[in-house]
C-alpha positions in Angstrom: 71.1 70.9 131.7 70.3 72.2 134.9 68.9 75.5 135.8 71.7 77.3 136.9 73.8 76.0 134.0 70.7 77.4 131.6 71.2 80.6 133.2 75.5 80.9 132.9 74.7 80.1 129.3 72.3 83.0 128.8 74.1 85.5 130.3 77.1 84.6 128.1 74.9 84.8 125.4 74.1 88.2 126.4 77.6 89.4 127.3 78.5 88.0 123.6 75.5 90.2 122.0 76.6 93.0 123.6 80.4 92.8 122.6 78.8 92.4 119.5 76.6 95.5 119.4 80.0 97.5 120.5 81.8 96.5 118.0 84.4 94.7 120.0 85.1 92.0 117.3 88.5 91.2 118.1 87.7 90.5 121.8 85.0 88.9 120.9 86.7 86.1 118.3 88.9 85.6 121.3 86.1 85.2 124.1 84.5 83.0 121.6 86.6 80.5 120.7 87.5 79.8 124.4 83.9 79.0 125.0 83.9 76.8 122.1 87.1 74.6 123.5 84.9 73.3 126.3 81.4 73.7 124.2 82.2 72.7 120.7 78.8 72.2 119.1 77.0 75.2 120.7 75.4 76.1 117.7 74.4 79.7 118.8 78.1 80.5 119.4 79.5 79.0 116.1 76.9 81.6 114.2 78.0 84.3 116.6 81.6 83.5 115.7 81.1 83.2 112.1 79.4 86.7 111.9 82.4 87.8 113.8 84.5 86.1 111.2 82.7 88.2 108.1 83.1 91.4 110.6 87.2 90.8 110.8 87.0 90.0 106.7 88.7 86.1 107.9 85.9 84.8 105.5 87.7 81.1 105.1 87.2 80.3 109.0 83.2 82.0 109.1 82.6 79.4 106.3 84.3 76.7 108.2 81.7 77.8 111.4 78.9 77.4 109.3 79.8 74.6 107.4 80.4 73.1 111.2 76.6 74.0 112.2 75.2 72.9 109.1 76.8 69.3 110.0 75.3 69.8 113.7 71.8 71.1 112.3 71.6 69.7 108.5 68.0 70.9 109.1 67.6 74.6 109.8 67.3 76.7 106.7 68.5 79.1 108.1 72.5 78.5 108.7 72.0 77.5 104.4 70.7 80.9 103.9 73.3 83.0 105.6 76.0 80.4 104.1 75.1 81.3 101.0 75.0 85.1 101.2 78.3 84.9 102.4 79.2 82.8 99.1 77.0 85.5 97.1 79.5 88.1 98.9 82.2 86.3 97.8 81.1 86.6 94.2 80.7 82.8 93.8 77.3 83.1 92.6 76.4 79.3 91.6 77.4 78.1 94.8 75.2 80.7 97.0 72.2 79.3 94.7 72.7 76.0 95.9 72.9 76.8 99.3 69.5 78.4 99.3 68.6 75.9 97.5 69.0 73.6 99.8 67.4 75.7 102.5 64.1 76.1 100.3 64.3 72.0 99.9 63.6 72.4 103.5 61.0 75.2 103.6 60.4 76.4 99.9 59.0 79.5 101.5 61.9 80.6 103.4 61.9 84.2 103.1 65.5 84.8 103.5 66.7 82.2 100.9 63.9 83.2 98.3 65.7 87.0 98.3 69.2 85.5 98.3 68.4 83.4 95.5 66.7 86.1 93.7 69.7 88.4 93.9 72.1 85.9 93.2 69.6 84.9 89.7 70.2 88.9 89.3 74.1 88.6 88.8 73.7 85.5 86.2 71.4 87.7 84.8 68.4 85.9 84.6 65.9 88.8 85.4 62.4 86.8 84.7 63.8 83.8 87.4 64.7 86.7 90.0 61.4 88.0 89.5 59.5 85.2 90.4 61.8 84.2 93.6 61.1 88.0 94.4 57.4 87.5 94.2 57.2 84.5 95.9 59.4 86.2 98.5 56.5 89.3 99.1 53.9 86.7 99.8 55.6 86.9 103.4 56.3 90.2 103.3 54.4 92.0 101.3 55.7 95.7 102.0 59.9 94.8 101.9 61.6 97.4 100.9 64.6 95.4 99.5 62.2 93.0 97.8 59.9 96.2 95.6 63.5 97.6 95.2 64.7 94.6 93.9 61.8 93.8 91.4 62.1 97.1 90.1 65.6 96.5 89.5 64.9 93.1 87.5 61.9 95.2 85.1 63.9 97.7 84.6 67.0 95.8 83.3 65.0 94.0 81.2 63.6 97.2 79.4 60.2 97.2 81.5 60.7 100.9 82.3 56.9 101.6 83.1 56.8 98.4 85.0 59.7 100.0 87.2 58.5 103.0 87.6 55.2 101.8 88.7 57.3 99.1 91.8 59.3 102.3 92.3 56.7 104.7 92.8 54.9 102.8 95.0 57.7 103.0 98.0 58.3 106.4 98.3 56.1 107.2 100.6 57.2 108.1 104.2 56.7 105.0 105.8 59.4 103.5 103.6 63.4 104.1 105.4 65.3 104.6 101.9 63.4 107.3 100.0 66.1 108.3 98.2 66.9 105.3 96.6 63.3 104.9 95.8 63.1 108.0 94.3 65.8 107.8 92.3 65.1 105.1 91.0 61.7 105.8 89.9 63.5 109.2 88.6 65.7 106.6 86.3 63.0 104.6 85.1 61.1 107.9 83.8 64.1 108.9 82.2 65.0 105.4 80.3 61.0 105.5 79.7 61.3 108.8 77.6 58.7 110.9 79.1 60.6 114.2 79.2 57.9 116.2 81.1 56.7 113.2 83.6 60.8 113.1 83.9 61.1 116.3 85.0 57.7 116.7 86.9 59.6 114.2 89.5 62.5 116.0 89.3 60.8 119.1 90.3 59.3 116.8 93.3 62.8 115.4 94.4 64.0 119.2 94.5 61.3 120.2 96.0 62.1 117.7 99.2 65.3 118.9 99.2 66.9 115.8 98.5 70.6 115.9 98.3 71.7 112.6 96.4 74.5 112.0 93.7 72.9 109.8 91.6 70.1 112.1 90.8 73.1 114.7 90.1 74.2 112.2 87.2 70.7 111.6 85.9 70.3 115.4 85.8 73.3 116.2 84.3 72.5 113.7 81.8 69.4 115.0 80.9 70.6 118.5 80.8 72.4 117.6 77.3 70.0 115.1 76.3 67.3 117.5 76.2 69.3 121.0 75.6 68.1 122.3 79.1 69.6 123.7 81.9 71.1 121.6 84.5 67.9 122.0 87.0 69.8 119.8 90.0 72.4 121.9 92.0 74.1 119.0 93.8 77.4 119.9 90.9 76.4 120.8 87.8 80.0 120.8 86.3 81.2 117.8 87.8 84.6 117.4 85.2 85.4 120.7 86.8 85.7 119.2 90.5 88.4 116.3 89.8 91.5 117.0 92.1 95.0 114.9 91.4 97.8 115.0 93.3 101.2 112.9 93.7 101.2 111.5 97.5 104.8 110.0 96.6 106.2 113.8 95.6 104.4 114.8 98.6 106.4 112.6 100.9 102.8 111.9 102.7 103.4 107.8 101.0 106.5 105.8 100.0 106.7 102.7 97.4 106.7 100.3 100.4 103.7 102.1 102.1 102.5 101.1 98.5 103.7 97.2 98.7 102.7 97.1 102.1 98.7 98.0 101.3 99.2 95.5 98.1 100.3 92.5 99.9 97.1 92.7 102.2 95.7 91.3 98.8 96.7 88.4 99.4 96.1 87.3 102.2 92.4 86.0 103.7 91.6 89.4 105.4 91.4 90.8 101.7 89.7 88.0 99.7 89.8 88.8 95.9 86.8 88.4 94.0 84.8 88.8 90.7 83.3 92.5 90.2 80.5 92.4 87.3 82.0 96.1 86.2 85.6 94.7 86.2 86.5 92.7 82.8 89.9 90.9 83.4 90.4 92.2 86.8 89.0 91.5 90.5 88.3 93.4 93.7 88.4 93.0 97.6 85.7 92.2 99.4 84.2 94.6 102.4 85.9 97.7 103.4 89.7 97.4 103.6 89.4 100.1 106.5 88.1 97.6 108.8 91.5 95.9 108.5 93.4 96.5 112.1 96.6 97.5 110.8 99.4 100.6 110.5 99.6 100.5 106.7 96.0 100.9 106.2 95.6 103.5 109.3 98.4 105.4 107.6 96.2 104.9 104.1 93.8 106.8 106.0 94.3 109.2 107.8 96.4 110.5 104.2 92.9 110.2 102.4 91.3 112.5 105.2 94.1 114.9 104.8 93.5 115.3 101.6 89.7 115.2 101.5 90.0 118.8 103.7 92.1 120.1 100.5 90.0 119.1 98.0 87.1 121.2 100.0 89.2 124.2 100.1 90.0 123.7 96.6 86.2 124.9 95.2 84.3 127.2 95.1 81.3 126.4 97.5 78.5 127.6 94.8 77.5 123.9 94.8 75.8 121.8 97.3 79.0 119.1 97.0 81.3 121.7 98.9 78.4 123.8 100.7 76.5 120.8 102.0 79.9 118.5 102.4 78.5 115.8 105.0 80.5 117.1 108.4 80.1 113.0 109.2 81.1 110.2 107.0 82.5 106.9 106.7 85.6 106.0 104.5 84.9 102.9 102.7 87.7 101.2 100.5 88.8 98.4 98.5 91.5 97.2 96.5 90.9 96.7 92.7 93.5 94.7 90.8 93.3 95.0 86.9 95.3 92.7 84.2 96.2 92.8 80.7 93.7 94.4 78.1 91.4 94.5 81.5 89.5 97.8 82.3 87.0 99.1 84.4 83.4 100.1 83.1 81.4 103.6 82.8 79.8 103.8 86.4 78.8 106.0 89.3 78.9 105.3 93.1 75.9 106.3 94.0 76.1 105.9 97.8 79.1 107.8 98.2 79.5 111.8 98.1 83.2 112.0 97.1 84.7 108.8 95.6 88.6 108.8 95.1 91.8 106.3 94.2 95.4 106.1 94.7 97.7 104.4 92.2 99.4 101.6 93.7 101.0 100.3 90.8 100.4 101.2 86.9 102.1 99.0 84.5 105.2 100.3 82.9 105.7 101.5 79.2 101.8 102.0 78.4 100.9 103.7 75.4 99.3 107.6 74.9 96.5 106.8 77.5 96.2 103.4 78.5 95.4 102.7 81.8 94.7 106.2 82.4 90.9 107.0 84.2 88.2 108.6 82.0 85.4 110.8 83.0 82.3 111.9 81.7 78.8 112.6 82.1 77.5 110.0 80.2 77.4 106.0 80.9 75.0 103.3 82.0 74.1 103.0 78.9 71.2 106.2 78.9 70.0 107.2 75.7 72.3 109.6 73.8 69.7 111.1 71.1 72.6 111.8 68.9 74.3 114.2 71.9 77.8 114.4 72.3 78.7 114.3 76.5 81.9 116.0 77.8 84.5 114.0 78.7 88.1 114.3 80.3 91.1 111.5 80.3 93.2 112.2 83.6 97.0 111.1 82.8 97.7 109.0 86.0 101.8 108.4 88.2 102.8 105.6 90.8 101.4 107.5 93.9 98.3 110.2 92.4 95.0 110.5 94.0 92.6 111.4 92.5 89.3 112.5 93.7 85.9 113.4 92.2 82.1 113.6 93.1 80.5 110.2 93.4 77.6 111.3 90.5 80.6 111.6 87.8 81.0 108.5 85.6 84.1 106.8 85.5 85.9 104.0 84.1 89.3 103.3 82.7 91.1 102.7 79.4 93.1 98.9 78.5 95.6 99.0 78.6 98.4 96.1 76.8 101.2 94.7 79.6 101.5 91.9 81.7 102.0 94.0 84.7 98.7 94.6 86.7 97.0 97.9 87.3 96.0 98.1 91.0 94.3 100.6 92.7 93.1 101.4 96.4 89.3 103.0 95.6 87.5 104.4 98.0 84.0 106.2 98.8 83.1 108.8 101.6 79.6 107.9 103.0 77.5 110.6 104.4 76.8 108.5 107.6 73.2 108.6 108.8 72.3 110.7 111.3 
């Protein structure tokens, strides 16, 4: 290649990176595939295009792009290792190990493959396994964040609560991006450990930094009837007392085709189905069903944001979830699709600051409260000590939302038919400043 021809190609790379850093993915695809009609095996490109691919949710054709450079460059570990995230995305968890498996056949220290394979050994379950591909993983990179995190996860689900606490103590200094998460979950670890006072000698120091966070709101709510105190955390400390239904279809804000409309984008590649660990008999989509460029969903929306302003003025603001309400946030959403005797199980969402659903379609003739959506304060399996936790059943309609704080446990009731429960779910993000 000659000089000149060297240089074209690197300011196209360029103009790709920056249509890429914009977030002009549609253009992009389009841009890119031209390019690849009269340079088919420009390896660069067919990565670029496959991210592009995972950014537009058309996860079939990114596979095809890597499975195209893997056949160009059967050696680079690399193309194996983001192949098999994207398979660990997916939720097909035996084939992501063997992809970075085959990228550690080629360098059996390749960071990137050793942490994929490590989370992936976390979803089979197979704690001590992750562990090890964790540790080999820190050898390169000794102060990861994700890697500490994750290693903390692994001890703690295997009862190892002082071993936790101990990874998770030691990343919450300031030098570390996600101190909230660290802190929380060495707050978690303390509590599942037993300690009441060294429990609530880091709750103090969370307070103390002012730290605004949901899933701390659940631990301390927990706690609070656990150990007969007061609920210390003010994020909401009567969180069954913030849950706001109301019928969108009665409203004439959404119709039963709107409905149909959002369901059929199940079915199609932008919306690939997939395996949720908290699901039994049922399935989710896969990224955020926002991202999908079209009416239905805008419409989907812009409803949710509507409604998000009513819930504010619908409490009192004597609690930091209505007084500190994030003035930015994102909207992400999914589609979860639920079938007979399927339900979903006792969880929080800890990232989010409101979470919410609408009812897309609820199986006819069910029984007292089946399929209905429980709450409480109590789940994850946290020691009880004999307590009773409050606990409210919300009687769901074709067309409710409902929306609650992101610290309250949910999860749903079986319900017998052979008519599917499906749900659009959704989170609002406090977006990063």
């Amino acid at each position: 290649m000659s000089k000149d021809s060297k240089r074209k190609v690197k300011i196209k790379q360029s103009h790709f990176e920056k249509l890429y850093s914009e977030g002009k993915f549609h253009s992009l695809r389009d841009e890119l595939n031209q390019y690849l009609i009269e340079n088919p095996n420009d390896i660069d490109c067919l990565l670029k295009i496959a991210a592009v691919y995972r950014q537009l949710q058309n996860y079939s054709f990114a596979e095809s792009s890597y499975i195209k450079v893997i056949q160009l460059k059967p050696d680079n570990p690399y193309v194996y290792s983001v192949y098999g995230e994207l398979l660990f995305h997916l939720g097909l968890i035996d084939k992501a190990i063997k992809q970075h498996d085959k990228a550690l056949n080629i360098d059996k220290n390749y960071f990137y493959s050793l942490y994929g394979k490590g989370q992936a050994l976390t979803k089979k379950l197979d704690y001590e396994e992750a562990i090890s591909c964790f540790k080999l993983a820190l050898k390169s990179n000794p102060e990861s964040e994700d890697i500490l995190r994750s290693i903390g996860a692994c001890y703690k689900r295997l009862g190892l609560f002082k071993e936790s606490s101990d990874v998770y103590k030691s990343i919450t200094s300031e030098k570390f991006k996600d101190r909230i998460d660290h802190f929380n979950n060495h707050l978690e670890s303390l509590y599942l450990l037993g300690d009441e006072d060294l429990f609530y000698d880091s709750l103090d120091n969370i307070i103390s930094e002012n730290i605004l966070s949901p899933k701390t709101a659940s631990i301390s709510s927990h706690a609070a009837v656990r150990f007969n105190r007061e609920d210390e955390y003010q994020f909401c400390s009567q969180p069954l007392s913030y849950i706001y239904k109301k019928n969108l279809i009665e409203d004439g804000k959404l119709s039963k085709n709107d409905m149909k409309k959002i369901i059929d984008l199940s079915k199609i590649d932008t919306a690939v189905l997939r395996r949720q660990e908290l699901l039994e008999g049922g399935r989710q989509t896969s990224g955020n069903i926002f991202d999908i460029d079209n009416p239905v969903i805008h419409h989907f929306l812009n409803t949710i944001i509507s409604e998000l302003q009513k819930y504010k003025l619908s409490y009192p603001s004597d609690c930091k979830l209505i007084s500190s309400f994030p003035e930015n946030y994102n909207i992400r959403g999914w589609l979860i699709e639920i079938e007979n005797t399927g339900f979903l199980k006792p969880h929080i969402h800890e990232r989010g600051w409101i979470s919410g659903s609408i009812y897309l379609n609820l199986p006819l003739n069910r029984q007292e409260d089946e399929g209905n959506i429980r709450f409480s304060t109590d789940g994850m399996d946290y020691p009880k000590d004999g307590k009773l936790f409050p606990m409210k059943i919300v009687d769901l309609d074709l067309g409710d939302i409902v929306l609650f704080p992101s610290s309250l446990f949910h999860s749903t009731i079986p319900f017998n038919s052979n008519q599917r429960r499906i749900t659009l779910a959704f989170d609002v993000v406090p977006r990063k400043n």
